[in-house]
N, C-alpha and C positions, 0 to 999 in steps of 0.2 A: 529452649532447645527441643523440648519434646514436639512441641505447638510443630517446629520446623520440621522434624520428622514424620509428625502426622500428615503436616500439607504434601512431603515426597509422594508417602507412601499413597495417599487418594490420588494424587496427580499422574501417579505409577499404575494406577489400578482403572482407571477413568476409560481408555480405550478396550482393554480386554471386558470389563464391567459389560458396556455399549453394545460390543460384538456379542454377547455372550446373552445381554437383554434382545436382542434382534433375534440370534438365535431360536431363543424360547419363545420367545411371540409369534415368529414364523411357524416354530412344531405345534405351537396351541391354536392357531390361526390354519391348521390344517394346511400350508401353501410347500408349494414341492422348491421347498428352497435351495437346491444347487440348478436348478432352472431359471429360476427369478434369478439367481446370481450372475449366471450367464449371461441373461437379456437382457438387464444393469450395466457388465461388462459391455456390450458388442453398443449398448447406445452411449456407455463412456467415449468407448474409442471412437463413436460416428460424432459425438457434442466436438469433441479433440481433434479429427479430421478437420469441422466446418469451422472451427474459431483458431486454428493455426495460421490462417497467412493473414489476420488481423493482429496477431501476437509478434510473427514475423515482420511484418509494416512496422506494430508500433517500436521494436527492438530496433530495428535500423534507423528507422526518422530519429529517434536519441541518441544512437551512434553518429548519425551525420552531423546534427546538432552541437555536440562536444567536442568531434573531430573539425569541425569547419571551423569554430572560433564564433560561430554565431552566438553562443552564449556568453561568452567574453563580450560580444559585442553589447548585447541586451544589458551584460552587468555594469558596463563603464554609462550606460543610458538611463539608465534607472539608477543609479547609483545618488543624485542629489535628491530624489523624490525616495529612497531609503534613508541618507542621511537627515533630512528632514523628519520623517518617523520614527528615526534612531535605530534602525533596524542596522545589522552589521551585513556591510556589502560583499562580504565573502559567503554569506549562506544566500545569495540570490541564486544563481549555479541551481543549487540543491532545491529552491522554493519555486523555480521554475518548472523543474523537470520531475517535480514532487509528479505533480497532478496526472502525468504521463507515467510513470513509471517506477515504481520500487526501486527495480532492482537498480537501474542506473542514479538515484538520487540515495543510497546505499553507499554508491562510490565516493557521489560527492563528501557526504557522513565523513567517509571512515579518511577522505584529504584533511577535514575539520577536524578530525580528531586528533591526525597526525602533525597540524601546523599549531593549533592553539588547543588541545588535551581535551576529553572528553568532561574535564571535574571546573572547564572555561565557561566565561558566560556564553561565548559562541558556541558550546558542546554541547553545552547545559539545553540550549533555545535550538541549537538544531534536532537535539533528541524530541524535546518537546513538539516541535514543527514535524520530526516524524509521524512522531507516535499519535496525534491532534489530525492529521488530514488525510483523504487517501489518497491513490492513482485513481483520480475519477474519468480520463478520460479510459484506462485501458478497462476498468471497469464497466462501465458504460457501452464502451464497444461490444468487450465483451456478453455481457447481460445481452445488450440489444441484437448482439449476432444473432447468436444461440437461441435467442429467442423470435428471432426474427420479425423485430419491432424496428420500420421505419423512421417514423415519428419520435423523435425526442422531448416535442414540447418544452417543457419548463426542467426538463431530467439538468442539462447542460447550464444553465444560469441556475439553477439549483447547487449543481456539484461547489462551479466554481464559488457562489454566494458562501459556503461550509467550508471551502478551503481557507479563503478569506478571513474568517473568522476563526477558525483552528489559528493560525499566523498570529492572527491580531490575540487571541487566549493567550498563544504561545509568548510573545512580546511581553504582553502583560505580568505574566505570572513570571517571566523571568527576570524583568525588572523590577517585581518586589522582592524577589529570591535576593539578589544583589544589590 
């Protein structure tokens, strides 16, 4: 119990600690810091300007996605090459639209949660398929907007190679869990 209180309390103290170490490094570092704070600011909001209608794209292309039925489609098509892997054909949905986007593979979650419980093996393996891969194309976009890097090279059969494998982790360890 105590253990539990102490991890609050550092996890409580962790952001103010940060600001507060920045601060004093800034006054010892002699830097006119509500200037730098500024400058920080105005290229926050200029990074957030240039990577908004990459953010807005990838938000609507998974909105159209969900709402057309195209992914309905993808899952009735894939679905004997998941039964083959044993993979459960209701987390295709969410293992598709992983790689694009959080926040819509969030919704898929929280239907799996609501059809077959989160303490299911389908709850248990889609958490795990969360928490195991990222949104690497919006990642991706983003990083290379902002940074404004063309060339992808090996970034993109990289990302997906790592999702792939989170899945196949995720499969695995949930099938020894059960």
């Amino acid at each position: 119990m105590i253990a539990i209180q102490t991890l609050l309390y550092l996890s409580g103290s962790i952001l103010p600690l940060t600001i507060a170490a920045i601060l004093v490094f800034g006054l010892l570092s002699h830097r006119p810091l509500y200037d730098d704070f500024i400058v920080g600011a105005k290229d926050g909001i200029q990074t957030v300007a240039h990577i908004l209608p990459t953010i807005i794209g990838l938000m609507i292309s998974v909105r159209v996605l969900r709402a057309s039925g195209f992914l309905d489609f993808l899952q009735s098509l894939l679905e004997p090459a998941a039964q083959f892997l044993h993979f459960p054909s209701q987390l295709l949905p969410m293992t598709l639209v992983r790689i694009f986007s959080t926040s819509a593979a969030n919704g898929f979650l929280l239907d799996i949660f609501q059809v077959h419980g989160p303490d299911s093996y389908e709850g248990i393996l889609a958490s795990l398929i969360m928490s195991s891969t990222e949104a690497a194309f919006y990642t991706i976009s983003i990083y290379f907007t902002s940074a404004r890097i063309l060339k992808t090279r090996w970034t993109i059969p990289g990302a997906v190679a790592a999702t792939v494998a989170g899945i196949a982790a995720s499969t695995l360890i949930t099938g020894i869990l059960f």
